[in-house]
N, C-alpha and C positions, 0 to 999 in steps of 0.2 A: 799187228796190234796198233791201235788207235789212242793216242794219248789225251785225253778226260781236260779241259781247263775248269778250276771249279775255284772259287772262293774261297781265302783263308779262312771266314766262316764256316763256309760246306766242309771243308778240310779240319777244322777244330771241330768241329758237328759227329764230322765220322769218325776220326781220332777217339774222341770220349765214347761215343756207342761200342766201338772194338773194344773199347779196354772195360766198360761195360758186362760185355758179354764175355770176354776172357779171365777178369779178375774183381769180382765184382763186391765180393768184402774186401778187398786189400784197397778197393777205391771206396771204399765203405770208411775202412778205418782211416787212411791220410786224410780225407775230406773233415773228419772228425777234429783229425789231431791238427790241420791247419786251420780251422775254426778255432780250437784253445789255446792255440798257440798265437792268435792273431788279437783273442780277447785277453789274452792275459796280462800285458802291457798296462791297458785298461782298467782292468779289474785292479792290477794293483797298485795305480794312481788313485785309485777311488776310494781304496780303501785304506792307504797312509794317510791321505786326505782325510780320512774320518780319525783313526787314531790320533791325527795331531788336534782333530778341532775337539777334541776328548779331551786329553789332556792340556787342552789351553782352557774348557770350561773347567776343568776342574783344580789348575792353578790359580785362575781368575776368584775362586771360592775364597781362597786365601788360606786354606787347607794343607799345611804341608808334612803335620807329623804325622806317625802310622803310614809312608805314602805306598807304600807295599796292601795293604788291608783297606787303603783305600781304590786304589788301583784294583784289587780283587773283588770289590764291591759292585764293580761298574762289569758288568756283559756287554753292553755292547764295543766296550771298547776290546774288552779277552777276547773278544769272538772277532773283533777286527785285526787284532793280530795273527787269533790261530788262521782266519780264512788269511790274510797276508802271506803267513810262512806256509802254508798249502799251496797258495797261485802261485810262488815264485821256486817252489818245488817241484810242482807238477810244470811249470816252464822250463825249469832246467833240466828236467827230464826227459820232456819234448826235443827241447835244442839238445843233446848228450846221443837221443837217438836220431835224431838229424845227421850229428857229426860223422855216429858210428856208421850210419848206411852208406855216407857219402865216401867214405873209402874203399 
């Protein structure tokens, strides 16, 4: 038998077409879930970023009694929290099943 010299390339090339063709939703789903797990850092700087400049416009009103029914007034900032406590749920979710496979 004759031993092959091929590029780490060629070698990363064939590596992913075998696992490809041997598991091809389980490389379906990690591709997935290291995509959300890579965006969700992201996502949830961008979106305390939006909650704070929320509520800095609407301290800046001068507005501060009712701040409960004011606060409830305003979507976009409910909806930058509920997506907030989502993306850092569904990350720790991701990293919780990270932890468990790695043992």
């Amino acid at each position: 038998m004759q031993i092959i010299e091929i590029s780490p390339f060629q070698a990363f090339r064939r590596s992913v077409t075998t696992v490809m063709q041997v598991v091809p939703k389980e490389l379906r789903y990690v591709a997935i879930l290291t995509l959300l797990g890579g965006a969700g850092p992201g996502i949830a700087i961008w979106l305390n970023k939006t909650i704070i400049d929320e509520i800095t416009r609407l301290l800046s009103t001068g507005t501060t009694q009712n701040a409960i029914a004011l606060i409830l007034s305003q979507s976009l900032l409910l909806s930058s929290i509920a997506g907030s406590l989502l993306v850092n749920l569904v990350s720790d979710a991701i990293l919780a099943r990270r932890r468990h496979r790695s043992r």
